[in-house]
Structures are given as C-alpha cells and as structure tokens.
C-alpha positions in Angstrom: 4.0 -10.0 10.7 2.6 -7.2 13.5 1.2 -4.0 12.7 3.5 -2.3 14.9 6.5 -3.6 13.0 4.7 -2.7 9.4 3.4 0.2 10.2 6.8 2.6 10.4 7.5 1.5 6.9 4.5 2.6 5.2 4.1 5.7 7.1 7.5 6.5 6.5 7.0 5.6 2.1 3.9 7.0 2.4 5.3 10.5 3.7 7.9 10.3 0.9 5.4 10.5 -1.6 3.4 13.4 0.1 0.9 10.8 1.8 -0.6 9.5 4.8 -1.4 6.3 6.2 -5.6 6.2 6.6 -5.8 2.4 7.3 -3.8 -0.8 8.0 -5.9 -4.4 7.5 -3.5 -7.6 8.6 -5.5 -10.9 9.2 -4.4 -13.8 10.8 -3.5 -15.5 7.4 -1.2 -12.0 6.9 -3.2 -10.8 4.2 -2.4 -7.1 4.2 -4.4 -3.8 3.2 -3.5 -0.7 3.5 -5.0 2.5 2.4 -3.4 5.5 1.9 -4.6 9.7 0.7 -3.5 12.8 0.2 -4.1 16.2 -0.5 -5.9 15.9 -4.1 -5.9 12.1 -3.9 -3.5 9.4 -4.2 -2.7 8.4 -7.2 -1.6 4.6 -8.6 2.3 5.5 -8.5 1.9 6.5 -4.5 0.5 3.2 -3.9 2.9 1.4 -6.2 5.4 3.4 -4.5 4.1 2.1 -0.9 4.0 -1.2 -2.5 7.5 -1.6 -2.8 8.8 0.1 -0.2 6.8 -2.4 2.1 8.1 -4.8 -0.3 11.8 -4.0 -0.2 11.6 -3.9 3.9 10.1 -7.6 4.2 11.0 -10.8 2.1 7.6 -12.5 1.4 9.3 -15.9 1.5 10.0 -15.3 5.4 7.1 -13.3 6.0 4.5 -14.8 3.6 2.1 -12.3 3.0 -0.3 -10.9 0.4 -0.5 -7.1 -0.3 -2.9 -4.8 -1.4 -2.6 -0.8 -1.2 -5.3 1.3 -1.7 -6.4 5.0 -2.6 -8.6 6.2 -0.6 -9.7 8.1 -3.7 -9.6 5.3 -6.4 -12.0 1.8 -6.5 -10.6 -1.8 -7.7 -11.7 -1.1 -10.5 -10.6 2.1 -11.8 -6.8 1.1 -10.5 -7.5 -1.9 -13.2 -8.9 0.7 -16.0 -5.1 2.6 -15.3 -3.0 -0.2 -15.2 -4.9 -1.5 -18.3 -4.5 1.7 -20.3 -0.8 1.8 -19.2 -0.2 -1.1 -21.7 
C-alpha cells in the first residue's frame, strides 16, 4: 500500500467525523498509524470510525496490513481504560 493511495480515504472519514488527519506512519512491512484531532479532541468513536472507513476501502487479505489510529488527545492506554469500561 502507498500513502498517496491511503491518504484520500482517511482524510476524507476523518472530515466526516469533524476531524483532521495530523499524521500517517506506513513501514515497509505496511504496518499503518495514523493519528487524527479535532477541535476539543478526538474521541474513540472518530478513530473507530477512521478505522473502518480505511477498512471498508482496502481488503487486508490483498493489502495485508496492520492498523492503528490514534487520538492525538488520548494515550494507549486510556483508549484501553474506554474500551474496557465499554464492557
């Protein structure tokens, strides 16, 4: 996978949930971060939402990738203490 071929996608998902795209990490093994922020910070649901869309636009069994989206507002580990207490 390129950048410039992921990147429309999660601006575009990002924008749909009142977002912007701050950063895109894609190694050679296509290990993808992205971070994304808005106005008050992003919140799990924006990145789950970015999640999918990306997703929903590229079958991991063609691709094969691993992805992570970020907050720019919220560590590893308090995404873990939300998805935890969402149980």
């Amino acid at each position: 996978m390129e950048k410039f071929e992921l990147q429309p996608v999660v601006e575009k998902a990002a924008a749909e949930r009142g977002c912007s795209l701050v950063q895109i990490d894609l190694d050679d093994d296509n290990n993808i971060e992205l971070t994304i922020d808005k106005e008050g910070g992003a919140d799990l649901s924006d990145c789950e939402y970015v999640h999918r869309a990306v997703l929903a636009a590229f079958d991991r069994d063609v691709e094969d990738y691993a992805l992570t989206v970020f907050s720019a507002g919220i560590s590893s580990e308090e995404a873990d203490e939300m998805l935890a207490n969402e149980k």
